[in-house]
ZARO-398679 format. One line per 10 residues: number of its first residue (from 1); their letters; for each residue x negated, y, z of C-alpha. Coordinates in steps of 0.02 Angstrom, whole numbers. Layout:
# ZARO-398679
NUM = A = X Y Z  ...
# end
This chain:
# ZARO-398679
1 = XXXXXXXXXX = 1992 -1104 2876  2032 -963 2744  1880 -924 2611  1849 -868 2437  1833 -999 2322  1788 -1004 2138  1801 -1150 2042  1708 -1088 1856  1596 -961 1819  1628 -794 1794
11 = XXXXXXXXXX = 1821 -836 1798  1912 -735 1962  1899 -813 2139  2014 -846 2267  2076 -863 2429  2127 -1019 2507  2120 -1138 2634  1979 -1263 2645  1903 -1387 2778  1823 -1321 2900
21 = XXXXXXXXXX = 1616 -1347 2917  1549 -1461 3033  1367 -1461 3087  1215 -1534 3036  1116 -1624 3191  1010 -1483 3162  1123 -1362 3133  1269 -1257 3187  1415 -1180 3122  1423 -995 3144
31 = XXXXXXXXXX = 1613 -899 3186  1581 -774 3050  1632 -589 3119  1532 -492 2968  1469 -540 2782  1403 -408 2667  1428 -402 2475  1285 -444 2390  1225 -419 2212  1141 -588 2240
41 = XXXXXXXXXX = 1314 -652 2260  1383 -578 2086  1215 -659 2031  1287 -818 2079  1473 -798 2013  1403 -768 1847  1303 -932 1848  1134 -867 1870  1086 -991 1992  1072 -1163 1962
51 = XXXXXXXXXX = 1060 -1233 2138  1261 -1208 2157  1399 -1333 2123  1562 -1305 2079  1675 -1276 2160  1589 -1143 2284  1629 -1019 2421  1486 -889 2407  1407 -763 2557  1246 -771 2629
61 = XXXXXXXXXX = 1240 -613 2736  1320 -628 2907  1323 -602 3082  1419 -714 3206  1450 -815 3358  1398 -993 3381  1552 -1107 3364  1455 -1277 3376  1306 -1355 3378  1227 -1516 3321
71 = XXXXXXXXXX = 1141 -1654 3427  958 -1610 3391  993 -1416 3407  884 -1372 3570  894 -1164 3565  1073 -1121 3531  1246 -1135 3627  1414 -1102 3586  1459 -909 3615  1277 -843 3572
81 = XXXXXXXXXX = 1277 -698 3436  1168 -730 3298  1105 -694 3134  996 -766 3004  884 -743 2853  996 -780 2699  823 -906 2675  854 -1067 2782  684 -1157 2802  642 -1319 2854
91 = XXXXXXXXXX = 525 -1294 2981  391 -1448 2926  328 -1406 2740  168 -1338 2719  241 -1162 2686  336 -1179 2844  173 -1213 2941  61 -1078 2882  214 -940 2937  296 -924 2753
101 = XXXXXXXXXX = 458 -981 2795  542 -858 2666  458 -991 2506  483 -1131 2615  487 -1282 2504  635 -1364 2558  744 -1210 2607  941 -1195 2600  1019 -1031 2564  1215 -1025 2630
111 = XXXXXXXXXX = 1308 -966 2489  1196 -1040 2380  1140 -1218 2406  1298 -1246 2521  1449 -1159 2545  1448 -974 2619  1500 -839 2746  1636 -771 2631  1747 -887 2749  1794 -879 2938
121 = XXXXXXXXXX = 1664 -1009 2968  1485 -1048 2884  1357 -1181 2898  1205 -1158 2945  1048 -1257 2957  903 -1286 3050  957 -1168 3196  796 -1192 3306  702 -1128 3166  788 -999 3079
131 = XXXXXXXXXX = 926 -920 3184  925 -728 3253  985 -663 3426  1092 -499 3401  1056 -372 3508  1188 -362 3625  1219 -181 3572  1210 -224 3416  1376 -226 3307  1415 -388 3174
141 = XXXXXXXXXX = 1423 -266 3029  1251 -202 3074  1179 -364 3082  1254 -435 2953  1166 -305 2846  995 -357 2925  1011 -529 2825  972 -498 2658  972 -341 2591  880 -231 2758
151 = XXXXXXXXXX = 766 -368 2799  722 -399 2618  664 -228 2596  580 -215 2775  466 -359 2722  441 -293 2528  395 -111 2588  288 -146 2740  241 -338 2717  192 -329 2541
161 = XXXXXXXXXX = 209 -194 2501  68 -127 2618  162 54 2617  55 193 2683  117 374 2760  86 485 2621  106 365 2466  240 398 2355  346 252 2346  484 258 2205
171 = XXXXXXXXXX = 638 163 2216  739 106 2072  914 37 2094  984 125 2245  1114 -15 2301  1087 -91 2486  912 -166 2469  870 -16 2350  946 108 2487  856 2 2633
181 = XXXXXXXXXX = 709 31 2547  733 198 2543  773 214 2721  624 112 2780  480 188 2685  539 362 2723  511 313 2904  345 223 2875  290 410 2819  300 395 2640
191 = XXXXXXXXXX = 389 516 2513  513 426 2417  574 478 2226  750 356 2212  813 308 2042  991 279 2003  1119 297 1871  1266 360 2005  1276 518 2086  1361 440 2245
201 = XXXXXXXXXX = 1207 328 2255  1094 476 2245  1159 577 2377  1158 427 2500  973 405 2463  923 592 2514  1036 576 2675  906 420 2705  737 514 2663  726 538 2480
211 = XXXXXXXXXX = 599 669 2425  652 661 2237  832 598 2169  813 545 1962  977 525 1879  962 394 1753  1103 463 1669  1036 618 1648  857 572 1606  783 488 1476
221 = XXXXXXXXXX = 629 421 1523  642 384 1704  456 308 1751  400 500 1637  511 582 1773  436 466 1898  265 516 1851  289 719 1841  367 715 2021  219 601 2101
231 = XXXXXXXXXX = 82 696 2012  41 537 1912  161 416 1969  201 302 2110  89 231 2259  209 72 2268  373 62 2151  520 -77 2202  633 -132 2050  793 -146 2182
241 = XXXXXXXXXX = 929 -193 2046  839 -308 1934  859 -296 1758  724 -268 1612  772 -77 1602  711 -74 1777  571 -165 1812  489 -91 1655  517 97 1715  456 16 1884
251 = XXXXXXXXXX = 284 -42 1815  268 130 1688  304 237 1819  147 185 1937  -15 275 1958  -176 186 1924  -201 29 2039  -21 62 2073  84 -94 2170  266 -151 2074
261 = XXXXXXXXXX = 393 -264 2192  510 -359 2109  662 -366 2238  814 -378 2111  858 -541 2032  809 -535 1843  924 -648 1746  914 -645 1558  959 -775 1411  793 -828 1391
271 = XXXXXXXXXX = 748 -857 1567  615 -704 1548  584 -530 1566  464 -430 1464  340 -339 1559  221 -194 1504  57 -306 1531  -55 -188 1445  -26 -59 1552  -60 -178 1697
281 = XXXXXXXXXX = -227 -218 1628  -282 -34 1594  -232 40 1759  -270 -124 1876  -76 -112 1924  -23 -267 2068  158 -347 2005  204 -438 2185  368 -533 2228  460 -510 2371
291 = XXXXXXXXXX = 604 -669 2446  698 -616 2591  604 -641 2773  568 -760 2881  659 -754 3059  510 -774 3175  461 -580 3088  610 -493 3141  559 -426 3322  470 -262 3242
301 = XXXXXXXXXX = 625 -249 3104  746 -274 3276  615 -150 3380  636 -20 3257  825 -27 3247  831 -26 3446  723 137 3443  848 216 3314  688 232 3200  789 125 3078
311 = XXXXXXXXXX = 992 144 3057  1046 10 2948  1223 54 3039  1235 216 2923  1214 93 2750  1392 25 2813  1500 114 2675  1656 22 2678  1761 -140 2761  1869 -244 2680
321 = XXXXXXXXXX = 1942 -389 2732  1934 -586 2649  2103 -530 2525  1998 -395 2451  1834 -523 2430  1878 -575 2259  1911 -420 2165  1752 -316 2253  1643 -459 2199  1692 -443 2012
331 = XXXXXXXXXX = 1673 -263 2033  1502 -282 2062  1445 -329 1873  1491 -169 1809  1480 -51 1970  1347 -141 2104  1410 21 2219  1310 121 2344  1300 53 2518  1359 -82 2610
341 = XXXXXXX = 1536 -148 2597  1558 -282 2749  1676 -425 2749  1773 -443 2918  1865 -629 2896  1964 -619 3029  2049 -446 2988
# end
């Protein structure tokens, strides 16, 4: 099969021919027919992840059609569309018992722990557990946006972040979770202030419900400008690009009792990230986590798409196909981009 490859760090990928996958006895191997572009994947090109080996085929987005199956796989056949979190639990750890498969303790991420979808075929494990039917109306490059980005800001607005109609929610970092975000707690009720440095970015995140647009560029103090358009700040604030810059004008730019999410990876030389504590103390502020979703919760993520109450389909910005993989993902350090660009392998 044909996938992008890197062999060091940082240093540009390619693409090339490589064994195909074959199945785990509990797993399948999914025809890929959509991957999105993730941050999370530039994350991992740069080395900010230790759980992957060189060399590596990255991708952990996608949307398919079940090309095999292993011996112990009881739920899946060959032809059936699917998805799947870009979180792979086990299915047996005590996380996985109490519901909490997105911290599972044994988890595999594709594109992570194993190879990826950035290839015409991806590996995939535990299938009884942790595959997705796609709506049969459903297109790959919608689905394949559900995986990381959508559902990871479905579960960090409305799973923990407990979003109410009439909060003010403020979203910094309007990339495809950041945008998603946007999107979802618009239609939860809530009036949304989004935060980003590009003007393209900005405009996509009124079109999906934005109250208040805050140009980074333009303003100095973003979590001041935060706080002047929510009457004293933000309800619930996401960092959705992860980087110090941001999850500090995140935490500053909530109201008292105020709830941050950390969504965006936060990578740094030291291995930390300096948050404004003493404001955390004095106003009683929450600082929560949020790790993908776990694939028994999508049916009111999927319900919601079905009604048209959610239109992940309109985050779809741009298709490229696997030739175009390598140079898109480096242009992601120094432009993440607004939207979704989808990776169609077969084109």
């Amino acid at each position: 099969m044909r996938a992008v490859v890197f062999e060091r760090y940082g240093e540009p990928a390619e693409v090339r021919e490589v064994p195909d996958p074959k199945p785990a006895e509990h797993g399948v191997v999914v025809r890929v027919e959509a991957t999105g572009l993730c941050r999370s994947d530039w994350h991992g090109w740069q080395g900010h992840d230790p759980d992957i080996t060189l060399p590596h085929v990255p991708g952990h987005e996608l949307a398919g059609t079940v090309e095999a199956v292993g011996a112990r796989v009881t739920g899946w056949h060959p032809g059936d569309r699917v998805t799947v979190p870009f979180i792979c639990a086990c299915g047996d750890c005590p996380s996985c018992a109490a519901g909490d498969h997105q911290v599972c303790e044994r988890q595999t991420q594709p594109g992570f722990t194993h190879w990826g979808s950035f290839a015409q075929y991806v590996a995939l494990d535990h299938a009884d557990v942790n595959l997705v039917t796609v709506p049969r109306d459903m297109s790959a490059a919608t689905a394949a946006a559900l995986g990381c980005r959508f559902a990871t800001a479905f579960r960090a607005v409305v799973q923990q972040g407990r979003v109410a109609a009439g909060e003010w929610v403020a979203v910094h970092g309007c990339g495809g979770v950041g945008l998603s975000a946007v999107m979802i707690a618009a239609a939860a009720g809530a009036r949304v202030v989004a935060v980003d440095v590009a003007p393209g970015a900005l405009e996509l995140a009124r079109r999906f419900g934005a109250a208040e647009c805050v140009d980074g560029t333009a303003t100095p103090d973003t979590a001041a400008a935060v706080r002047d358009l929510t009457g004293g700040g933000a309800h619930l604030s996401l960092d959705a690009l992860g980087s110090p810059a941001t999850c500090a004008a995140s935490v500053n730019g909530l109201r008292r009792r105020g709830r941050h999410l950390q969504v965006g990876l936060l990578p740094s030389a030291t291995g930390t990230t300096p948050v404004p504590m003493a404001r955390v103390i004095a106003l009683e502020l929450e600082l929560l986590g949020s790790h993908g979703m776990a694939a028994h919760t999508y049916p009111p993520l999927l319900g919601l798409v079905a009604s048209g109450a959610l239109r992940p389909d309109l985050l779809v910005t741009s298709r490229i196909p696997l030739d175009d993989t390598p140079a898109a993902l480096a242009a992601l350090g120094t432009a993440p981009g607004a939207g979704v660009t989808v990776i169609e392998p077969w084109t």
